[in-house]
Each structure stands twice: as structure tokens, then as C-alpha cells.
C-alpha positions in Angstrom: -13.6 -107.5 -10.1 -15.6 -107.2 -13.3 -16.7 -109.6 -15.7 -14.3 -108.0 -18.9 -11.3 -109.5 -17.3 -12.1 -113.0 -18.5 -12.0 -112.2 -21.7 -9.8 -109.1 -22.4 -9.5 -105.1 -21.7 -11.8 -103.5 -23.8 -14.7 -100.7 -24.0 -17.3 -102.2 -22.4 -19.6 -99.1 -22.4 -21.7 -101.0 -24.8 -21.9 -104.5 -23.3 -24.8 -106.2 -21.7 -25.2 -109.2 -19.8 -27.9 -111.6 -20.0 -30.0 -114.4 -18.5 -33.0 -117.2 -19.5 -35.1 -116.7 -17.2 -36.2 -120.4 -16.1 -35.5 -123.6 -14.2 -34.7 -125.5 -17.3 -31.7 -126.5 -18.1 -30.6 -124.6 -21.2 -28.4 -125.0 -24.1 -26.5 -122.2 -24.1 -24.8 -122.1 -27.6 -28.5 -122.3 -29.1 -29.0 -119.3 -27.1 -25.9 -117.6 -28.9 -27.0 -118.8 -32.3 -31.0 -117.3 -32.0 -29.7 -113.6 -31.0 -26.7 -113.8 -33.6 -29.6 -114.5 -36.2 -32.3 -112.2 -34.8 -29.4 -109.2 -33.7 -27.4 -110.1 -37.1 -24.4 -110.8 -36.8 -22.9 -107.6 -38.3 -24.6 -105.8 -35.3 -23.0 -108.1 -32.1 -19.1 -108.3 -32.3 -19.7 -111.1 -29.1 -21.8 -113.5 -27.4 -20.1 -115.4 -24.8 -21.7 -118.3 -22.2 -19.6 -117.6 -18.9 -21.3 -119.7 -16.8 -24.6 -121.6 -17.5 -27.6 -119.4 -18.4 -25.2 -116.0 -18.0 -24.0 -114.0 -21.4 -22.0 -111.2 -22.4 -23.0 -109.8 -25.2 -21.2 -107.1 -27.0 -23.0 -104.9 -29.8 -20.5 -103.6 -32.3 -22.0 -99.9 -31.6 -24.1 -97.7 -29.2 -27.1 -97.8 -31.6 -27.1 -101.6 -31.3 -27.3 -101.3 -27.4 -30.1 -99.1 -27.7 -31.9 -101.2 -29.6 -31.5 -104.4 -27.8 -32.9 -102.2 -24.8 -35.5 -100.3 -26.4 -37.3 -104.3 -28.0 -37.0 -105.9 -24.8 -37.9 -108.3 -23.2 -36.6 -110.9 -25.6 -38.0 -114.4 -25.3 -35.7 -117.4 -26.3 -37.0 -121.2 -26.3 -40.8 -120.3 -25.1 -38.5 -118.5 -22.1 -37.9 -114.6 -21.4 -34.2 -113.4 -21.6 -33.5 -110.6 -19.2 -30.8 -108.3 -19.9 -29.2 -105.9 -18.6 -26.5 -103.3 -19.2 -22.9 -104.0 -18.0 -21.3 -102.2 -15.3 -17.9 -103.2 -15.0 -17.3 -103.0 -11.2 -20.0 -105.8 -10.4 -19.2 -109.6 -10.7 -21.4 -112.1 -11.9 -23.6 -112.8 -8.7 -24.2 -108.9 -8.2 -26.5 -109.4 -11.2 -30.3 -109.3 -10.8 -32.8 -110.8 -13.4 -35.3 -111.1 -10.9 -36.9 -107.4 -11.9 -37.8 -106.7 -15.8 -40.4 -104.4 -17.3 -42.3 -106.6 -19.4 -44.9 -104.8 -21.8 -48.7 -107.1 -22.5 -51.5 -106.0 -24.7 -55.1 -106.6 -23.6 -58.0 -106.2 -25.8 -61.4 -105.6 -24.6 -64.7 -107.0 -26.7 -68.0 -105.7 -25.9 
């Protein structure tokens, strides 16, 4: 059973789901409040802690989705935050954040 349930029917073709990646113990609504700020809050209808260090987060439109995608990985207290799109058939242990394309620039001095 999908995640969605908790919280209500609706179009989730735009949702994602999230995790810190780290060992830490996190505080999850300071979590929420950095990617309402840095999203805008206009542009993310939802962010919602299901569990510790797990989020839904719903964009208001497709653009937004794209977006969060396209600028990842995101980084949130000194830690990265993997995300991931939303597939509705998986619960919340289906979910891996073990994988992430992460992008590094090197320069070279001679």
C-alpha cells in the first residue's frame, strides 16, 4: 500500500519522497522549514515528516518537480537530502537513498 493513504487520495504524479542522508539524529520540522524557504512556499503545497528522516513533499505543479530534480542533490544541515520521485505502489521501506548522482567540480592548477 502506498504512502498517499496516510494522508488523503490525491494526484500524486508530482510527489517526491525524501531522506537526510546521515546517522544523526535530525530535526525534522527544521528540515520542512529550509526547503519551504529555499522551494518557496508558493511552489510546495506539502512537506510532511512520516517517520523520522522520511518526507513527502508535494510541489504545487509539474515544473516544480522538475526543478527539484533537475538542482539536486540538495544538502540540508551540512548533510545531503536524497530524493526521489513517488511511486504510489511502494511503501516506505521499498525506498532506496543509498544510490544518488551527485555532481563535484575539480579544478586543475599548473
Amino acid at each position: 500500500m502506498g504512502l498517499i493513504t496516510t494522508i488523503g487520495d490525491e494526484d500524486t504524479c508530482c510527489w517526491h519522497v525524501g531522506s537526510v542522508i546521515t546517522l544523526k539524529s535530525i530535526d525534522g520540522d527544521s528540515v520542512i522549514r529550509i526547503f519551504r524557504y529555499v522551494w518557496k512556499s508558493n511552489n510546495v503545497s506539502e512537506i510532511v515528516e512520516l517517520r523520522p528522516n522520511f518526507f513527502l513533499i508535494n510541489p504545487t505543479f509539474a515544473g516544480v518537480k522538475a526543478m527539484i530534480l533537475k538542482r539536486r542533490p540538495w544538502v540540508v544541515h551540512d548533510d545531503l537530502f536524497s530524493i526521489e520521485a513517488y511511486n504510489q505502489e511502494w511503501c516506505a521501506d521499498e525506498y532506496d537513498f543509498t544510490h544518488m548522482v551527485n555532481w563535484t567540480r575539480s579544478s586543475s592548477y599548473l
